[in-house]
C-alpha positions in Angstrom: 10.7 29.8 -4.5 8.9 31.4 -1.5 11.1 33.7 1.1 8.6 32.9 3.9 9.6 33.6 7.6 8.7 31.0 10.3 6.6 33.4 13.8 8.2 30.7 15.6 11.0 31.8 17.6 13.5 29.6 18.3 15.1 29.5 22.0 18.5 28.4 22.6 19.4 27.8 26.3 22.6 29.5 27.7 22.7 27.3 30.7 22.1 24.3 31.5 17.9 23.6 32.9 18.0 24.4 36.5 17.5 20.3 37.5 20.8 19.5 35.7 22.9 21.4 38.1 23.8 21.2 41.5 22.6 23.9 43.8 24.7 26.7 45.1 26.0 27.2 48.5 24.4 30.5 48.9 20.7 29.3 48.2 21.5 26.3 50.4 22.7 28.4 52.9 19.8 31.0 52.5 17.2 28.7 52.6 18.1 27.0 55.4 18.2 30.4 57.6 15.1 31.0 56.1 13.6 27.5 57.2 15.3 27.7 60.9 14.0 31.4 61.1 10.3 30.7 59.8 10.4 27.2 61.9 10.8 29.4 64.7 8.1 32.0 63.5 10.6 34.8 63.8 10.5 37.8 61.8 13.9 39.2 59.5 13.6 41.7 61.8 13.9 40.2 64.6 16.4 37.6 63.6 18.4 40.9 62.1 18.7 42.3 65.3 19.4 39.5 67.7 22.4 38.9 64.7 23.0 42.9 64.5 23.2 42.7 60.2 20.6 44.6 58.5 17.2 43.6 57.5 17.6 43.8 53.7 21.3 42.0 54.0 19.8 38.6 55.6 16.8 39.1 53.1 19.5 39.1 50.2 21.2 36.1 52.2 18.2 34.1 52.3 17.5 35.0 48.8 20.8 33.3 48.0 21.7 36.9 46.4 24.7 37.4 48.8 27.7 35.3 49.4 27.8 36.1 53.5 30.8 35.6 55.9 31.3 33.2 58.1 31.2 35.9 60.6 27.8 36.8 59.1 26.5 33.5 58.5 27.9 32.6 62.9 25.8 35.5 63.4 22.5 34.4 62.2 23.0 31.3 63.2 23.6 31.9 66.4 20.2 34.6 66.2 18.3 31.7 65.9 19.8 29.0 68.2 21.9 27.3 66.2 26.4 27.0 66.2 27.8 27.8 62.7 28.7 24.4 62.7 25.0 23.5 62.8 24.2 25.5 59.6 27.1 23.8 58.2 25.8 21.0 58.6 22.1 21.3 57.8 23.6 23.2 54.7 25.4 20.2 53.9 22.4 17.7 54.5 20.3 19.8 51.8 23.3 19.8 49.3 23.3 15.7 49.8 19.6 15.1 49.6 19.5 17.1 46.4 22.7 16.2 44.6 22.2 12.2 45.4 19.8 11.7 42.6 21.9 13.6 40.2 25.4 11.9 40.8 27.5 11.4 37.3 28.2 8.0 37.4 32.1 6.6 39.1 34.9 6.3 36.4 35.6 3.4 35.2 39.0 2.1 37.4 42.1 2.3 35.6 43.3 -0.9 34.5 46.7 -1.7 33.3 46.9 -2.8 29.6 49.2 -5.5 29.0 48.2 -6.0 25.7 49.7 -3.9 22.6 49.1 -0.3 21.8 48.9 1.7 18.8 49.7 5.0 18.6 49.0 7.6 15.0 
């Protein structure tokens, strides 16, 4: 009998693969201001100022590394043109053009049984 040990490792994912889930608000968010902002060809430091946040916070929010405020996220938005209801709402187009392909499928409607049911 042979004690041999396979130098294949063997990877078991913790999450699910990036595809399978739906995108957070924060990236959504981020890379939208980062879309508006390079659109505009703006700089984070200019973009910074206009909204007065720092430079490295509105890198971390287009990142997606910080959950901003909506007093944050008014303020960049209005730094580059736009009504917090506008980011809103680009923010929302992304999240529906990305999630549309990966819909779970409708229950099935709840019908009423008039038939007989077993119970153990």
């Amino acid at each position: 009998m042979s004690n041999q040990v396979s130098n294949e490792a063997r990877v078991i994912p913790l999450r699910p693969a990036p595809e399978d889930k739906e995108p957070l608000w924060r990236d959504l968010v981020g890379e939208v201001l980062r879309r508006e902002r390079r659109a505009q060809e703006r700089t984070l430091k200019d973009v910074a100022d206009a909204a007065r946040i720092s430079l490295p916070y509105l890198s971390e929010i287009e990142r997606g590394r910080k959950e901003a405020s909506s007093e944050v996220l008014a303020a960049a938005a209005h730094a580059l043109g736009l009504g917090l209801g506008d980011l809103l709402s680009l923010t929302y187009g992304e999240l529906s053009r990305r999630t549309s392909t990966h819909r779970r499928p409708a229950a099935a409607p709840h019908r009423p049984s008039h038939g007989l049911c077993l119970a153990a």
